[in-house]
PDB file of N, H, CA, C and O in Angstrom:
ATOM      1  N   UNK A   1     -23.471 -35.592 -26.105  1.00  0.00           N
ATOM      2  CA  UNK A   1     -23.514 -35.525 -24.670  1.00  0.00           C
ATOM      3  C   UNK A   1     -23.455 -34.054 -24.271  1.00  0.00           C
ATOM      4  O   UNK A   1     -23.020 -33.356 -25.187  1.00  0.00           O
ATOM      5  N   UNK A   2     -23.821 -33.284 -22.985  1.00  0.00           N
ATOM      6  H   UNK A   2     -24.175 -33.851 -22.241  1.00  0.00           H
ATOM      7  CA  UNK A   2     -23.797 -32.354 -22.465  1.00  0.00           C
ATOM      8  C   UNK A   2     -23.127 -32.197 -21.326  1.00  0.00           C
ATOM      9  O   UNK A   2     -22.935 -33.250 -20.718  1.00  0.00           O
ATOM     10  N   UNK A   3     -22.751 -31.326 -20.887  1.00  0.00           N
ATOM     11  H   UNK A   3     -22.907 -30.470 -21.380  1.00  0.00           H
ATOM     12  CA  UNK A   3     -22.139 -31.076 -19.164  1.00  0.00           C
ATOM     13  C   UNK A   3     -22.866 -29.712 -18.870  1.00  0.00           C
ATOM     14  O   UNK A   3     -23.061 -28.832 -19.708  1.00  0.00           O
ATOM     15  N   UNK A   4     -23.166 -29.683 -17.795  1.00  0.00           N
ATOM     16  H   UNK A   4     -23.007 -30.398 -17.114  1.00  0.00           H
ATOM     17  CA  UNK A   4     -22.940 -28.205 -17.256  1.00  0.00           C
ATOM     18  C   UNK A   4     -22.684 -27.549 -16.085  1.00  0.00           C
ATOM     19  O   UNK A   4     -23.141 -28.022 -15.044  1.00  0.00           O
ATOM     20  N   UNK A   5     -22.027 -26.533 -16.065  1.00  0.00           N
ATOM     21  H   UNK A   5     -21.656 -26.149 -16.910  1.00  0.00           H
ATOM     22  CA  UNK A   5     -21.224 -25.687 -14.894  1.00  0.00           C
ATOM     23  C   UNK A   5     -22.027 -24.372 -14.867  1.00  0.00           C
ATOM     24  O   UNK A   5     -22.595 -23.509 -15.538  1.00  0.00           O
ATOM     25  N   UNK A   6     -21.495 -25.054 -12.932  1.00  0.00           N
ATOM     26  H   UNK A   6     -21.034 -25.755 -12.388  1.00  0.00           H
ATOM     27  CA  UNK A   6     -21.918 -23.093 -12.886  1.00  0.00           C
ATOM     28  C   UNK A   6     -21.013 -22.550 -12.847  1.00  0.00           C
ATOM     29  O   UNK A   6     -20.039 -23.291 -12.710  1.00  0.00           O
ATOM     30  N   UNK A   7     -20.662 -20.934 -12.932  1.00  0.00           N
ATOM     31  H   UNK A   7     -21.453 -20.333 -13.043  1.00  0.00           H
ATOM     32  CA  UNK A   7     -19.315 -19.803 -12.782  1.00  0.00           C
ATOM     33  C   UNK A   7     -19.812 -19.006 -11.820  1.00  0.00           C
ATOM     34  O   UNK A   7     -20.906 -18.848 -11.278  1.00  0.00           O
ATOM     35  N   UNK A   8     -18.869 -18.601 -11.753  1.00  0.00           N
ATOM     36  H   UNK A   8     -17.980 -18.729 -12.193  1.00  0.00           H
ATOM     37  CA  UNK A   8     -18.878 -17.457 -10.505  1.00  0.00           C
ATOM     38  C   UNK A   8     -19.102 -15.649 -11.107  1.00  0.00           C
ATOM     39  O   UNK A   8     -19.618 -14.838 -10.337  1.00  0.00           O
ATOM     40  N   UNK A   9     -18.768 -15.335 -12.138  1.00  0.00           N
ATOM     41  H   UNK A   9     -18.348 -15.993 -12.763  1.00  0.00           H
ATOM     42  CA  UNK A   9     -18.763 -14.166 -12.700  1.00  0.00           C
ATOM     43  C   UNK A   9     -18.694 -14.226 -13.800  1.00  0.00           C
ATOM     44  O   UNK A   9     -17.865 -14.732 -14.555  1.00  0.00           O
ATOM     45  N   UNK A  10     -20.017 -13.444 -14.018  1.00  0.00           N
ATOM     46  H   UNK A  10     -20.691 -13.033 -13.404  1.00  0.00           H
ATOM     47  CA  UNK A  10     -20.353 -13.456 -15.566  1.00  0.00           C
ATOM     48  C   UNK A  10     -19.061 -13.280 -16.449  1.00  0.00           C
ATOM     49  O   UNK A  10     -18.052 -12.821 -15.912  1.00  0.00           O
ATOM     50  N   UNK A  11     -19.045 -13.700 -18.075  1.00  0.00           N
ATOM     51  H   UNK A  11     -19.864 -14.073 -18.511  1.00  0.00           H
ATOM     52  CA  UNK A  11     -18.275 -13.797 -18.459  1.00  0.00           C
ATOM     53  C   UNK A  11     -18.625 -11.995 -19.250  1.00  0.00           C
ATOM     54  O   UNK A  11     -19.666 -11.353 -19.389  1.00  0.00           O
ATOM     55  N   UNK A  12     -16.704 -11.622 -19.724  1.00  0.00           N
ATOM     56  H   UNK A  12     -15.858 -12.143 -19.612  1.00  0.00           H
ATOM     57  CA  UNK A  12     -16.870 -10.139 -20.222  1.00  0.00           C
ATOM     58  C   UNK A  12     -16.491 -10.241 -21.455  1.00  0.00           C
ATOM     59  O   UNK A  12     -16.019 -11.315 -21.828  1.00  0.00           O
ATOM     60  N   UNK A  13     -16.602  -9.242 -22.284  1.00  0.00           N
ATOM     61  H   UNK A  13     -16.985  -8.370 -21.982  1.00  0.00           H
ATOM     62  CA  UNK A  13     -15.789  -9.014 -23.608  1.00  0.00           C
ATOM     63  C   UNK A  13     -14.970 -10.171 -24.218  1.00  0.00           C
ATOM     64  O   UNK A  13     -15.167 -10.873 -25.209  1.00  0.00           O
ATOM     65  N   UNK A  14     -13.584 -10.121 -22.918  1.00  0.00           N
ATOM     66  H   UNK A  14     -13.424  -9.550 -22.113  1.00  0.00           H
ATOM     67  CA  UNK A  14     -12.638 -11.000 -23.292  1.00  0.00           C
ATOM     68  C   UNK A  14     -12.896 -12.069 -23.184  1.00  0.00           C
ATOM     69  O   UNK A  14     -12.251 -12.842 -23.891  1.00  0.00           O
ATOM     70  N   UNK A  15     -13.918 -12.629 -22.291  1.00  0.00           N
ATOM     71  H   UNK A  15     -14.442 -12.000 -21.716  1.00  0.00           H
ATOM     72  CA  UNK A  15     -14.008 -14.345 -22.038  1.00  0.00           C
ATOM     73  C   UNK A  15     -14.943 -14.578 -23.164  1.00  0.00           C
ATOM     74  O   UNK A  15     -14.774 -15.692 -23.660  1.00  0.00           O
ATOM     75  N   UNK A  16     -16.152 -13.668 -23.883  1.00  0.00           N
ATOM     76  H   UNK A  16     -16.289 -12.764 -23.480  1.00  0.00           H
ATOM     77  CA  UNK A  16     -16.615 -14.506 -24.752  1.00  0.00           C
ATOM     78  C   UNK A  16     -16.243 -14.300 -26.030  1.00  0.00           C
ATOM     79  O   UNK A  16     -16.802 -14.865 -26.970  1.00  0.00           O
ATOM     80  N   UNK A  17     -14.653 -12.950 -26.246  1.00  0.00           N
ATOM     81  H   UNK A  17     -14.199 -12.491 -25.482  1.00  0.00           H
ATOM     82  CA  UNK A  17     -14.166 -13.759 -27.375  1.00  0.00           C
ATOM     83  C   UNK A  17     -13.321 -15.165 -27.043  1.00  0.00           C
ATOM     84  O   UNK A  17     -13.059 -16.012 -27.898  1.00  0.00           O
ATOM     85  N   UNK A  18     -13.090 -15.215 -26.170  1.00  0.00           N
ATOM     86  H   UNK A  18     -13.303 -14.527 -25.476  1.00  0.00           H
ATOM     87  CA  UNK A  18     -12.037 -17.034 -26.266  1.00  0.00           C
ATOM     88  C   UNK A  18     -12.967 -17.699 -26.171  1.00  0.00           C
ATOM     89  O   UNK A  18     -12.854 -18.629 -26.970  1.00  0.00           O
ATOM     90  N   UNK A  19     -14.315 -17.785 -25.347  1.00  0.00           N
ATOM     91  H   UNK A  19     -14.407 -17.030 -24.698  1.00  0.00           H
ATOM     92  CA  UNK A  19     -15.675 -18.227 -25.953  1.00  0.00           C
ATOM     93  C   UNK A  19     -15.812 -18.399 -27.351  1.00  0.00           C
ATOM     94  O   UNK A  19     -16.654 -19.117 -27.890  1.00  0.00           O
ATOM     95  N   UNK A  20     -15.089 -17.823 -27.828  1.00  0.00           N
ATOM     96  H   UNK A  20     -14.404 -17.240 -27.390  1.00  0.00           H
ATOM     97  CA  UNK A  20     -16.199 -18.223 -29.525  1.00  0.00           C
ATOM     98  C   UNK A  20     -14.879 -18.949 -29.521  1.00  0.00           C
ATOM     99  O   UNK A  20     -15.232 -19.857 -28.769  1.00  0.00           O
ATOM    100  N   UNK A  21     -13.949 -19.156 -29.726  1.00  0.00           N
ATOM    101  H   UNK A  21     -13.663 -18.418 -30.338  1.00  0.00           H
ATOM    102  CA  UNK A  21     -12.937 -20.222 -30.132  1.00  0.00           C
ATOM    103  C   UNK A  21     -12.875 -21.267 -29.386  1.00  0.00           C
ATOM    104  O   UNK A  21     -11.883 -21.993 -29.326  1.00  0.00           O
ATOM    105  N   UNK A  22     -13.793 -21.415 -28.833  1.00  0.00           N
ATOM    106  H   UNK A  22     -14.599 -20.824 -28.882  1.00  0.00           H
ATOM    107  CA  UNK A  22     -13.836 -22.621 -27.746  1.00  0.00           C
ATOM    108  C   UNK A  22     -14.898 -23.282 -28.805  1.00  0.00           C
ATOM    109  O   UNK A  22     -14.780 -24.466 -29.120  1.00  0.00           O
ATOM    110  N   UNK A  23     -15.741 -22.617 -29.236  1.00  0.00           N
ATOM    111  H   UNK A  23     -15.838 -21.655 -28.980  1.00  0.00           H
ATOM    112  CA  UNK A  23     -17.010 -23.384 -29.825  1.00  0.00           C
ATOM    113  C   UNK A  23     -16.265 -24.181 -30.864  1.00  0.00           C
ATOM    114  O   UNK A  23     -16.582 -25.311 -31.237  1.00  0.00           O
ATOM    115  N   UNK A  24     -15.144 -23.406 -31.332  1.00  0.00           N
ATOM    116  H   UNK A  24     -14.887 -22.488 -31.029  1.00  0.00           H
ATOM    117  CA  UNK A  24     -14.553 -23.606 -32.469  1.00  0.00           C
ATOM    118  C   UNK A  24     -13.643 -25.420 -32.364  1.00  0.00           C
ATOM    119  O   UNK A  24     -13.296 -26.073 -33.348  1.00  0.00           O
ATOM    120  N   UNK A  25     -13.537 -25.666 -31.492  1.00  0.00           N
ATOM    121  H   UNK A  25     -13.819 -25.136 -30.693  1.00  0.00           H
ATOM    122  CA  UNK A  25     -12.776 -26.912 -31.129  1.00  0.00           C
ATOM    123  C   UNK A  25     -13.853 -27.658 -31.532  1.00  0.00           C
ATOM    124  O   UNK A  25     -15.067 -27.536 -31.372  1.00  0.00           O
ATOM    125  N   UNK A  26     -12.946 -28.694 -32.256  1.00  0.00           N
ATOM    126  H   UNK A  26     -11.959 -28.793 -32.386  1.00  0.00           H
ATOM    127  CA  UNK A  26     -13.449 -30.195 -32.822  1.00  0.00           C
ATOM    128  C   UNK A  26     -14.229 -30.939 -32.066  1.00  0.00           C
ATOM    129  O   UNK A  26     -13.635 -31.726 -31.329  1.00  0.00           O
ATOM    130  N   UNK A  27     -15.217 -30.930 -32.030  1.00  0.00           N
ATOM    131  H   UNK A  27     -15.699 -30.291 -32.628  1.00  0.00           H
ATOM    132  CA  UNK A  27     -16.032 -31.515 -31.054  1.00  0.00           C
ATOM    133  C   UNK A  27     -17.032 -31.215 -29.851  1.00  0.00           C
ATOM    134  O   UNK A  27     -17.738 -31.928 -29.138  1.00  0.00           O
ATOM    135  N   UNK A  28     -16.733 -29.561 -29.957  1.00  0.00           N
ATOM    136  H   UNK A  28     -16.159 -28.982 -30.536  1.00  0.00           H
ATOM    137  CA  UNK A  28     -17.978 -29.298 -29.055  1.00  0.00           C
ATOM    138  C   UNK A  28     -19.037 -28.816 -30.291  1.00  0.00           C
ATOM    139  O   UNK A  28     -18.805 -28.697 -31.494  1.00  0.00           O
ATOM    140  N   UNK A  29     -20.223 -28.598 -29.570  1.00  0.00           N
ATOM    141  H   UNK A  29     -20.411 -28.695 -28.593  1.00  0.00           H
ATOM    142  CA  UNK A  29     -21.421 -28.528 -30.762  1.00  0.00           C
ATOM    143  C   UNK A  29     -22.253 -27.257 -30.666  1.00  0.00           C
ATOM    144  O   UNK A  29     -22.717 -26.530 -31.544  1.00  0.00           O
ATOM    145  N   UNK A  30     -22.316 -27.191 -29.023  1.00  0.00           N
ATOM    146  H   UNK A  30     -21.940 -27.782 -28.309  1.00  0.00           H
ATOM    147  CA  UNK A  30     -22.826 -25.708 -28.668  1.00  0.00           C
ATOM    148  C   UNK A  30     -22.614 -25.528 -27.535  1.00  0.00           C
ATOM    149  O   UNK A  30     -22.396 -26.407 -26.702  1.00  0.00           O
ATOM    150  N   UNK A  31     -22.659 -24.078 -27.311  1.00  0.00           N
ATOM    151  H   UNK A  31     -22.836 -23.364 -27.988  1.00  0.00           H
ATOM    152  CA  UNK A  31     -23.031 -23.646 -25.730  1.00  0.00           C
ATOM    153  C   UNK A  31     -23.985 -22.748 -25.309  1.00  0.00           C
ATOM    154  O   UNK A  31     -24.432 -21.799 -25.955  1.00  0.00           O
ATOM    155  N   UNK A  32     -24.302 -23.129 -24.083  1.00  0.00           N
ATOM    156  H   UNK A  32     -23.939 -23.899 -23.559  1.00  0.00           H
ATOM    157  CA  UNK A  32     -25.338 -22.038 -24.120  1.00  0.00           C
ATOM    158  C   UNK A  32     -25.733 -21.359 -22.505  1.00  0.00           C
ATOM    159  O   UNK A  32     -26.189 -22.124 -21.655  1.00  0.00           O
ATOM    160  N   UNK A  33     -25.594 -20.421 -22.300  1.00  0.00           N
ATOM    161  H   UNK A  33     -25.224 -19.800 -22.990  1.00  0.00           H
ATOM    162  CA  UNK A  33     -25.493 -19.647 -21.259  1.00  0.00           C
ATOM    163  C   UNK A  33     -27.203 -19.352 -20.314  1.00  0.00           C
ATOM    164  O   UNK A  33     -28.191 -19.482 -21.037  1.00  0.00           O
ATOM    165  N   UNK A  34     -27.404 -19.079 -19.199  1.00  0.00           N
ATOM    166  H   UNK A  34     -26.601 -18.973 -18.612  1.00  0.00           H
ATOM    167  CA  UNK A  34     -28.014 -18.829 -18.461  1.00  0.00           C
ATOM    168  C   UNK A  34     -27.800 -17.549 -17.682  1.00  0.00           C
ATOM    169  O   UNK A  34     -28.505 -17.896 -16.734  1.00  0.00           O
ATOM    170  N   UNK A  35     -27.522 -16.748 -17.450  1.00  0.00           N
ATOM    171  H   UNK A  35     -26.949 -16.466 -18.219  1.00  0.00           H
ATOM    172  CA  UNK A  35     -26.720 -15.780 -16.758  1.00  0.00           C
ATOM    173  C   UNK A  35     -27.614 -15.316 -15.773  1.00  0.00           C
ATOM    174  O   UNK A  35     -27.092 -14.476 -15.039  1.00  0.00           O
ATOM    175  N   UNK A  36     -28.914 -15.612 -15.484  1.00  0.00           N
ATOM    176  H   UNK A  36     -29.338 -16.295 -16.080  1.00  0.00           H
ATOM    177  CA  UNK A  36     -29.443 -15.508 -14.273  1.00  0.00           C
ATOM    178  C   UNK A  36     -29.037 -16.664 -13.476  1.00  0.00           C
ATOM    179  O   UNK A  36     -28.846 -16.430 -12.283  1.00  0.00           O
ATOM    180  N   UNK A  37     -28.905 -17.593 -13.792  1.00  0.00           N
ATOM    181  H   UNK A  37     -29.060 -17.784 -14.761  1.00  0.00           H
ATOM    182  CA  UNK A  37     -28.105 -18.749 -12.871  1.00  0.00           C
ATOM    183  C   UNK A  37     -27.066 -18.976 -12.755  1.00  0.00           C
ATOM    184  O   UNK A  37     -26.668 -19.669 -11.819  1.00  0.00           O
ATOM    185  N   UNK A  38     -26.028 -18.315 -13.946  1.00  0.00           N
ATOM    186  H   UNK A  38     -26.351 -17.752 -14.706  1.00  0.00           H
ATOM    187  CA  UNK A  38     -24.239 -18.322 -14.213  1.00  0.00           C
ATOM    188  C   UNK A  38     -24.493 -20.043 -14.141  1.00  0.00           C
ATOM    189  O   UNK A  38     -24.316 -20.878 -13.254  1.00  0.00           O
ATOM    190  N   UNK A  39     -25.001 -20.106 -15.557  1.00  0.00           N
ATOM    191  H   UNK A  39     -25.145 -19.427 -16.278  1.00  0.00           H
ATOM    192  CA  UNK A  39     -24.800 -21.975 -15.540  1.00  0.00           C
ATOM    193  C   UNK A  39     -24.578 -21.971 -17.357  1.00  0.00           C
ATOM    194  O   UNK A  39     -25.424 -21.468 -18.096  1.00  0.00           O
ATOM    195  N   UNK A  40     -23.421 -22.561 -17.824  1.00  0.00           N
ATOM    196  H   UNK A  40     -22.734 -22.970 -17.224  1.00  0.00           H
ATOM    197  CA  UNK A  40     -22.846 -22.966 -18.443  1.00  0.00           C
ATOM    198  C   UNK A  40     -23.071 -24.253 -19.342  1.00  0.00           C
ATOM    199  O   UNK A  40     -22.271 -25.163 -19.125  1.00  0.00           O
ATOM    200  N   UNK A  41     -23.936 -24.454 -20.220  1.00  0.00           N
ATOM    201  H   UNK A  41     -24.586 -23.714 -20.396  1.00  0.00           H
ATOM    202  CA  UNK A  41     -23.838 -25.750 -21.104  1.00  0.00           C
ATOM    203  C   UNK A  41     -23.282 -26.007 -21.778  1.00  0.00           C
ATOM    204  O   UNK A  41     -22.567 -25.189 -22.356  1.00  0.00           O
ATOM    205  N   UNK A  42     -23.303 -27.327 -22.088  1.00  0.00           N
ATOM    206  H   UNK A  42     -23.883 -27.992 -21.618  1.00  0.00           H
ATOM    207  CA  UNK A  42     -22.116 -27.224 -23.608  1.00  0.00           C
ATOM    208  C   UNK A  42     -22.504 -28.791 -24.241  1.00  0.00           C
ATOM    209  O   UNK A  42     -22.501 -29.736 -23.452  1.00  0.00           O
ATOM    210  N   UNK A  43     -22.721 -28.944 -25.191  1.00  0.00           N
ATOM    211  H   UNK A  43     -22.723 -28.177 -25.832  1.00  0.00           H
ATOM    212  CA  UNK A  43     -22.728 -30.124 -25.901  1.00  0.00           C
ATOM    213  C   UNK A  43     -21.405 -29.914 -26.520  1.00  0.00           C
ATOM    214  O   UNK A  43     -20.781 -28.909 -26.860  1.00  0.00           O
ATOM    215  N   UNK A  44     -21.086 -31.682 -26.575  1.00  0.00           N
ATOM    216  H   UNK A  44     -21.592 -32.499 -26.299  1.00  0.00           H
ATOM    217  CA  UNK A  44     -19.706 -32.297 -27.294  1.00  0.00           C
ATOM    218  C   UNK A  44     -20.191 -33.639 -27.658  1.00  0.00           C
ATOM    219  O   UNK A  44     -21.043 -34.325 -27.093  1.00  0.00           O
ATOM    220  N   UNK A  45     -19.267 -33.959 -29.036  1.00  0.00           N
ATOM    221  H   UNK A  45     -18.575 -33.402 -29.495  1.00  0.00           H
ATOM    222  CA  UNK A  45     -18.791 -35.210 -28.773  1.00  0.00           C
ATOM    223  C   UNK A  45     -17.872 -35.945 -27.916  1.00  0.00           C
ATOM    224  O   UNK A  45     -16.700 -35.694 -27.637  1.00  0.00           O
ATOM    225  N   UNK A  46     -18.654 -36.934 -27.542  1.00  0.00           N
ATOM    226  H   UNK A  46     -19.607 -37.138 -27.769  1.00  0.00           H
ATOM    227  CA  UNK A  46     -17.845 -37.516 -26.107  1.00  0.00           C
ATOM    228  C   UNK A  46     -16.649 -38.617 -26.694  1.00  0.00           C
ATOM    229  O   UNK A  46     -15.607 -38.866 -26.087  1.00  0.00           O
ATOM    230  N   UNK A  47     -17.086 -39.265 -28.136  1.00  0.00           N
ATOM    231  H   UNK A  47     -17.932 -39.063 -28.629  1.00  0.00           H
ATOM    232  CA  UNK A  47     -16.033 -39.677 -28.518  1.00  0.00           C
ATOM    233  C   UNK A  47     -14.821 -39.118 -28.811  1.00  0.00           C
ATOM    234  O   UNK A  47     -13.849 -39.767 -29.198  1.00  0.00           O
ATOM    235  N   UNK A  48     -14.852 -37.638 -28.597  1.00  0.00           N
ATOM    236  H   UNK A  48     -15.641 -37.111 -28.283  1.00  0.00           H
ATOM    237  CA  UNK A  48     -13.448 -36.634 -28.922  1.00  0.00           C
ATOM    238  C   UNK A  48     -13.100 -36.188 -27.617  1.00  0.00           C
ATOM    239  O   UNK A  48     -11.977 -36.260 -27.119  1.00  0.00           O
ATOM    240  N   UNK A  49     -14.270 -35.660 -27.020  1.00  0.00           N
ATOM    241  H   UNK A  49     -15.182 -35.602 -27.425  1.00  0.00           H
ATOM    242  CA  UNK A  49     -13.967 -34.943 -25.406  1.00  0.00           C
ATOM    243  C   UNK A  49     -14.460 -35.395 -24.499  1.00  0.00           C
ATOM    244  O   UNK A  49     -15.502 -36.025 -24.682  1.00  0.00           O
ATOM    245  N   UNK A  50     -13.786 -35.231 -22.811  1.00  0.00           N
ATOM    246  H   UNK A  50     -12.940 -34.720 -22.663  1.00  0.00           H
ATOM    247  CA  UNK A  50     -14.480 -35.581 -22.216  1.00  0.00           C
ATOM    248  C   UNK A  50     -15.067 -34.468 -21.064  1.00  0.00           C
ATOM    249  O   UNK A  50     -14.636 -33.316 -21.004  1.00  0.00           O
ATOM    250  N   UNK A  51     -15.750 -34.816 -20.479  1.00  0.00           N
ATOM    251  H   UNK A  51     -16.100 -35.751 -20.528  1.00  0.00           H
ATOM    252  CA  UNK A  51     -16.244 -33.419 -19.353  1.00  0.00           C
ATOM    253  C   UNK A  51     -14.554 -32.577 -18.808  1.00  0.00           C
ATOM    254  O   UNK A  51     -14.204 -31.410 -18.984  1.00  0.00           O
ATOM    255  N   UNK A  52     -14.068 -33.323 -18.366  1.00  0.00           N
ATOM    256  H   UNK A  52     -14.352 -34.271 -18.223  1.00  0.00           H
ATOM    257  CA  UNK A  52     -13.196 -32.370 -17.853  1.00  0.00           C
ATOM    258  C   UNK A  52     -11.929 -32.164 -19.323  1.00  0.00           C
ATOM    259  O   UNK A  52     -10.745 -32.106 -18.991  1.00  0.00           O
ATOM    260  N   UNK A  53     -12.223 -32.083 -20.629  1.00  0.00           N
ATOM    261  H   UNK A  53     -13.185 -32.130 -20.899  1.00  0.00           H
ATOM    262  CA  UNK A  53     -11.538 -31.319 -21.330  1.00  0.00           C
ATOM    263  C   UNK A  53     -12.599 -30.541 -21.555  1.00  0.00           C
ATOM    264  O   UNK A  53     -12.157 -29.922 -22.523  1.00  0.00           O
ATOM    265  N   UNK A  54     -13.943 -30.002 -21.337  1.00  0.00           N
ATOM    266  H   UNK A  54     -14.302 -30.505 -20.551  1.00  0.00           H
ATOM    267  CA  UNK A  54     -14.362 -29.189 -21.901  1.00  0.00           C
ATOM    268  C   UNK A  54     -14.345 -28.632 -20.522  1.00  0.00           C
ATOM    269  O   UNK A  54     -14.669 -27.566 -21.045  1.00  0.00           O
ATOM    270  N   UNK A  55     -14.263 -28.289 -19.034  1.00  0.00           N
ATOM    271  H   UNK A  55     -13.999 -29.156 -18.610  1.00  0.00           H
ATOM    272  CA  UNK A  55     -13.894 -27.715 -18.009  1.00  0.00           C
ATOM    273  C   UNK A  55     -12.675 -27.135 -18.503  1.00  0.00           C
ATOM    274  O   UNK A  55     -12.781 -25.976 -18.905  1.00  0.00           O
ATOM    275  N   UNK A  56     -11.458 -27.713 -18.572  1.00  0.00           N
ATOM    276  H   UNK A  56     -11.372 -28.655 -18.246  1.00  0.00           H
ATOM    277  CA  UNK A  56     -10.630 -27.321 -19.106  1.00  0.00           C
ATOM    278  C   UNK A  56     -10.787 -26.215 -19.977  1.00  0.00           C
ATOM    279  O   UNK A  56     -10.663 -25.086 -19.503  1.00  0.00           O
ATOM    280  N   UNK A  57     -11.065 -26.382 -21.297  1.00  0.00           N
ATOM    281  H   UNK A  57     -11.165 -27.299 -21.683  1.00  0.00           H
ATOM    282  CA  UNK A  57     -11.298 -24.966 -22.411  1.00  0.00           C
ATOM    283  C   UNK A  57     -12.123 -23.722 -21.739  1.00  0.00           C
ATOM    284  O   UNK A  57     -11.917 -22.565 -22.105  1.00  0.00           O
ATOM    285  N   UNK A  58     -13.028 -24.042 -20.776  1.00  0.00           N
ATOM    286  H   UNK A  58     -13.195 -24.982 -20.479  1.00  0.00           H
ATOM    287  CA  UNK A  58     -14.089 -23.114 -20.621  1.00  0.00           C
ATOM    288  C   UNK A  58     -12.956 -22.139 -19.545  1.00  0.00           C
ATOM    289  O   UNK A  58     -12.737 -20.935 -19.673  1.00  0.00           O
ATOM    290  N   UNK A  59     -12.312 -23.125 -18.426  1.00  0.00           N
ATOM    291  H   UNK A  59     -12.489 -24.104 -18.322  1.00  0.00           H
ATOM    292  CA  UNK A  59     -11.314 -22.293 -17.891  1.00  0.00           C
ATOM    293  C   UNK A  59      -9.993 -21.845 -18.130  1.00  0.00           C
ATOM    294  O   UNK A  59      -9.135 -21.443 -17.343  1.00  0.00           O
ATOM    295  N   UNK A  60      -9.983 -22.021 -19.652  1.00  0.00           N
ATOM    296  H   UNK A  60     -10.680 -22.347 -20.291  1.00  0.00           H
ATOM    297  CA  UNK A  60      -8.566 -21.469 -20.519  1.00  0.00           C
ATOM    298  C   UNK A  60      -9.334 -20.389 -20.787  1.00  0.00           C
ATOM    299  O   UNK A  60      -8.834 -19.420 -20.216  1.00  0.00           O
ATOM    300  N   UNK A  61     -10.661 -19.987 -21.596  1.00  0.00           N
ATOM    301  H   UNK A  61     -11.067 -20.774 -22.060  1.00  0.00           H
ATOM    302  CA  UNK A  61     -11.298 -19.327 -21.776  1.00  0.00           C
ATOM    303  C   UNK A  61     -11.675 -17.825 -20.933  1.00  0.00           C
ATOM    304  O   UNK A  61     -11.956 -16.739 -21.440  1.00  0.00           O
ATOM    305  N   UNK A  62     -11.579 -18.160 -19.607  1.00  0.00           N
ATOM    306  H   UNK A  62     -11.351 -19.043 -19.196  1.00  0.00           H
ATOM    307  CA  UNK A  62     -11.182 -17.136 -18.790  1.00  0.00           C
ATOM    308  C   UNK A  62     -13.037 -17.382 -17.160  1.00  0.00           C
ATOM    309  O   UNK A  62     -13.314 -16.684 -16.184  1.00  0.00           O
ATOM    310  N   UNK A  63     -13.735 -18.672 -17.743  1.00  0.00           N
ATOM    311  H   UNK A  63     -13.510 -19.239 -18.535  1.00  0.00           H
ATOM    312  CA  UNK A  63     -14.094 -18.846 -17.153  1.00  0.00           C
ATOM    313  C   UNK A  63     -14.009 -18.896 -15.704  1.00  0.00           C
ATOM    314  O   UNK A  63     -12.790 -18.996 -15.561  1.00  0.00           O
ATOM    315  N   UNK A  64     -14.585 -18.891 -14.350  1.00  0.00           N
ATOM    316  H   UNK A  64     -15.575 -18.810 -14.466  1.00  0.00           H
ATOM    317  CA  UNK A  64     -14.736 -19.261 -13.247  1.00  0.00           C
ATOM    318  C   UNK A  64     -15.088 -20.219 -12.858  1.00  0.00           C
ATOM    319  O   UNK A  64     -16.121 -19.786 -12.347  1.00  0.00           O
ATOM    320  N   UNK A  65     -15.117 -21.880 -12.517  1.00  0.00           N
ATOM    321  H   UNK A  65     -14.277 -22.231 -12.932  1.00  0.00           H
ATOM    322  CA  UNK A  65     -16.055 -22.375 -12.883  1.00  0.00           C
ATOM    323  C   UNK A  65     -16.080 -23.058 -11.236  1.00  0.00           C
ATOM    324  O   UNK A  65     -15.091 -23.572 -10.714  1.00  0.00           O
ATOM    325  N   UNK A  66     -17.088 -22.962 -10.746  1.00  0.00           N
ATOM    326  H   UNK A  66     -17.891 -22.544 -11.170  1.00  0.00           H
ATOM    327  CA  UNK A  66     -17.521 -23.346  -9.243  1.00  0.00           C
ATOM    328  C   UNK A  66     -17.870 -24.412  -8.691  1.00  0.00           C
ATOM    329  O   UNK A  66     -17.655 -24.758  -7.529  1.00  0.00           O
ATOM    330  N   UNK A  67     -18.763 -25.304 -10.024  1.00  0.00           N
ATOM    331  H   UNK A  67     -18.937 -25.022 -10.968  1.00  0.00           H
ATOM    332  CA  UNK A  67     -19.266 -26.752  -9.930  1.00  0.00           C
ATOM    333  C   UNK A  67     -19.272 -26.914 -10.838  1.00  0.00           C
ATOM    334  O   UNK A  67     -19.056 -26.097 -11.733  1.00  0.00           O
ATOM    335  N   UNK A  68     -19.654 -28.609 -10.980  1.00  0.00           N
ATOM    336  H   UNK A  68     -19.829 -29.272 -10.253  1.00  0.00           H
ATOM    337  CA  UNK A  68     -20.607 -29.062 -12.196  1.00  0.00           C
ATOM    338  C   UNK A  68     -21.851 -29.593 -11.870  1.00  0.00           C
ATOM    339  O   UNK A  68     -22.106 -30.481 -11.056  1.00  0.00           O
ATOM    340  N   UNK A  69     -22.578 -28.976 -12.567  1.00  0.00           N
ATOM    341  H   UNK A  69     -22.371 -28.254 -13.228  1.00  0.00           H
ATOM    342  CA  UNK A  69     -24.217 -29.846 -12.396  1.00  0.00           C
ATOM    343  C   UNK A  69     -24.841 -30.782 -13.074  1.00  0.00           C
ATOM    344  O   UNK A  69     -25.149 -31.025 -14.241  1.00  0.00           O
ATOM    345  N   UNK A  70     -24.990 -31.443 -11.565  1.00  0.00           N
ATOM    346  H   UNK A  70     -24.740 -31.245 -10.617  1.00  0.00           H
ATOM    347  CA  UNK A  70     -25.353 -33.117 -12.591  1.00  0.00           C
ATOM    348  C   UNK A  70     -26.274 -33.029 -12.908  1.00  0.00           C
ATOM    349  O   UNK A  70     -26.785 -33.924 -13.581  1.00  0.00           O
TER     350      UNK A  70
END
């Protein structure tokens, strides 16, 4: 499954190292950035996660996150 968010400010240095340890959690698969749109993807397993635990990590991560797009 996928989700995706938009942010408000690009992510820096520090957000995409906690970015890479986000990938690192059991169950997401990838992410993948847009930064002309500040839109946020992410595949997971949905049998481990659900959209709002991967909202969650992205905004432990140091994300902004503004919406989600359906």
């Amino acid at each position: 499954m996928d989700v995706a968010f938009r942010y408000e400010h690009p992510p820096g240095e520090k957000e995409f190292r906690a970015l890479k340890e986000v990938r690192e959690v059991y169950g997401i698969w990838k992410t993948c950035f847009d930064e002309g749109k500040r839109i946020v993807r992410v595949e997971f397993d949905a049998s481990r996660l659900g959209e709002d635990d991967v909202a969650n990590l992205l905004r432990n991560a140091g994300l902004n996150l503004v919406e989600k797009i359906p």
